[in-house]
C-alpha positions in Angstrom: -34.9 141.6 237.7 -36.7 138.2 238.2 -40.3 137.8 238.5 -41.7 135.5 240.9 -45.2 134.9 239.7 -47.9 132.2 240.8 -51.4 131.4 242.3 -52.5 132.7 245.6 -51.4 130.2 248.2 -48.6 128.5 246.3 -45.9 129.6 248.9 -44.3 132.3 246.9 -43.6 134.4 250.2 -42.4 131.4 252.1 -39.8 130.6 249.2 -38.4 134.1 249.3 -38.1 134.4 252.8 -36.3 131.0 253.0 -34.0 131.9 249.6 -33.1 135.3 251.9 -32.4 133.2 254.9 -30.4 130.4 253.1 -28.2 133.5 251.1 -27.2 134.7 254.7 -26.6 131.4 256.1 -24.8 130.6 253.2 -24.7 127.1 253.1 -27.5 124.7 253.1 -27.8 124.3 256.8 -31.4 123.5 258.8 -33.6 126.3 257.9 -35.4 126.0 260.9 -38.8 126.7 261.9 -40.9 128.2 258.8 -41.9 131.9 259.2 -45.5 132.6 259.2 -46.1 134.4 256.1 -49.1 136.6 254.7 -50.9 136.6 251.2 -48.8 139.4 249.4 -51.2 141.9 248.2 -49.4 144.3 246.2 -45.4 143.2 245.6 -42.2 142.7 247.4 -38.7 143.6 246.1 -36.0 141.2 247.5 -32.6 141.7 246.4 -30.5 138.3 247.1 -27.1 138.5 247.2 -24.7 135.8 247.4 -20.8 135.2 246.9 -21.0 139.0 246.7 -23.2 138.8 243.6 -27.0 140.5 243.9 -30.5 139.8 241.7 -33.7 141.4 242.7 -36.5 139.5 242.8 -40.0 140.7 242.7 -43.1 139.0 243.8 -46.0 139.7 242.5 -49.1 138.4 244.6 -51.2 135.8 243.0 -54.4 138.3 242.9 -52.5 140.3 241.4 -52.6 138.2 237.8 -54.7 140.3 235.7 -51.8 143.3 236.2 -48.6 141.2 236.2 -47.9 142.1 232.5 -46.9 146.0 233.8 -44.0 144.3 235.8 -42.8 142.5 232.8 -40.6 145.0 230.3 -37.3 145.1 232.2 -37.4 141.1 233.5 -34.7 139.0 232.8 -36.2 136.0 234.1 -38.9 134.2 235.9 -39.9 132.0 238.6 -43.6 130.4 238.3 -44.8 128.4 241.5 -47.1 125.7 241.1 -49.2 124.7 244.4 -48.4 120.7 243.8 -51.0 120.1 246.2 -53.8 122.4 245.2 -55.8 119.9 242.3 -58.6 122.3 241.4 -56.2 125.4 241.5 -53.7 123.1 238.6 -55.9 124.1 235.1 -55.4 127.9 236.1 -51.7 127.8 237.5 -51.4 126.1 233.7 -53.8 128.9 231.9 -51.5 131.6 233.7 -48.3 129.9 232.6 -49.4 129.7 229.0 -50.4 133.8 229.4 -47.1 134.6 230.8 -44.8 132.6 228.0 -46.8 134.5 225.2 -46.1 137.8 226.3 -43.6 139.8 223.9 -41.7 141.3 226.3 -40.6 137.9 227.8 -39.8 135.8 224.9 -36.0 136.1 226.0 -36.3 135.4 229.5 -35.3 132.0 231.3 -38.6 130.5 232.8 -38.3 128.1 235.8 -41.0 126.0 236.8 -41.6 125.3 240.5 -43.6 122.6 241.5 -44.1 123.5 245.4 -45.0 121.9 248.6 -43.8 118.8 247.4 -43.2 117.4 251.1 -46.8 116.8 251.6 -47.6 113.2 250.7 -51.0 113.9 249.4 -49.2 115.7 246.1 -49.4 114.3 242.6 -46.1 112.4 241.5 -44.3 115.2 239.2 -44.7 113.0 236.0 -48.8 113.3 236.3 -48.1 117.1 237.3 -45.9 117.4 234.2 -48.7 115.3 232.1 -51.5 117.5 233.4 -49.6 120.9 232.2 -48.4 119.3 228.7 -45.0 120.8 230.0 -43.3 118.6 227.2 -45.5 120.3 224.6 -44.9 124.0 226.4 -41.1 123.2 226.1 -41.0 122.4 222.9 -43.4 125.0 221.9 -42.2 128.2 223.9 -39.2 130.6 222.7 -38.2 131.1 226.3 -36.0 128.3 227.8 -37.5 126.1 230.5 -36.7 124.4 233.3 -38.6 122.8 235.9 -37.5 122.1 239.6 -39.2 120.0 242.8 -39.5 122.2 245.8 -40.6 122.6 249.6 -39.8 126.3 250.5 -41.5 124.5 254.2 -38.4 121.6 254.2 -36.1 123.4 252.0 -35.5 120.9 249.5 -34.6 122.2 246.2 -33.5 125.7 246.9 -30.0 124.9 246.4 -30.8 124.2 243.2 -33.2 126.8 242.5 -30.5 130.0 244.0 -28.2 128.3 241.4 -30.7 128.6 238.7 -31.5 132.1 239.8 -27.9 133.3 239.6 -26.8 131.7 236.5 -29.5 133.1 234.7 -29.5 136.6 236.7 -28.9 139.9 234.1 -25.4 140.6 234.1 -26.1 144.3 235.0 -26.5 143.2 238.6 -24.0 143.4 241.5 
């Protein structure tokens, strides 16, 4: 199981639905036309399958923060979005990071950070995004290993490289 965790309006929804769309496709091809997508009140289970190997990812809506610690015992890993674009919403995506690496029952998991939306031209570069997080100092400071990624679920751009993420570090009990 993978958590996908993050604010409200970060484009969690949008990411899964284009990660489902580029597993069936199967290659990177033009994603086409963005679906609309709702806030997710509650949580959606998407199992992604690919080269005939499956992870199930949940999402977790981003209102739903104070109750995201009864999702995490049987989590392998996790995906936190960052809305790149969202300036007064940065200090809390960080507070909410720092909650979720010091919970016991994910010391072990793999920890991806997304920093979303980043076709808009109106983001921060990712070295002041990195800066404003201390991700350096979380890095070095965290059990959990920790990678960060650039994305645009809207464009597309970096979910090659985040569906390779996801199924390298997918619990081999799957599929």
């Amino acid at each position: 199981m993978c958590l996908l965790l993050g604010a409200s309006g970060a484009g969690k929804t949008l990411l899964l639905k284009r990660l489902q769309k580029l597993c069936q496709m199967g290659a990177q091809e033009d994603l086409g036309e963005a679906p609309v997508t709702l806030p997710t009140v509650g949580t959606n289970l998407t199992d992604l399958t690919l080269r005939k190997r499956k992870i199930t990812v949940r999402e977790l809506g981003g209102c739903m923060g104070p109750i995201w610690p009864k999702y995490y015992s049987d989590c392998r890993s996790v995906i936190f979005v960052v809305d790149s674009v969202n300036t007064v919403q940065i200090s809390s995506s960080c507070v909410q990071l720092l909650s979720v690496l010091s919970a016991d029952p994910l010391q072990s998991a793999a920890v991806l950070v997304l920093f979303n939306k980043r076709d808009l031209s109106c983001t921060m570069s990712l070295v002041e995004l990195k800066a404003l997080f201390r991700m350096d100092d979380i890095i070095r400071s965290a059990p959990q290993s920790i990678s960060t990624l650039e994305t645009s679920a809207r464009s597309g751009q970096g979910l090659q490289e985040l569906l390779s993420w996801l199924f390298s570090h997918r619990s081999h009990d799957t599929g």
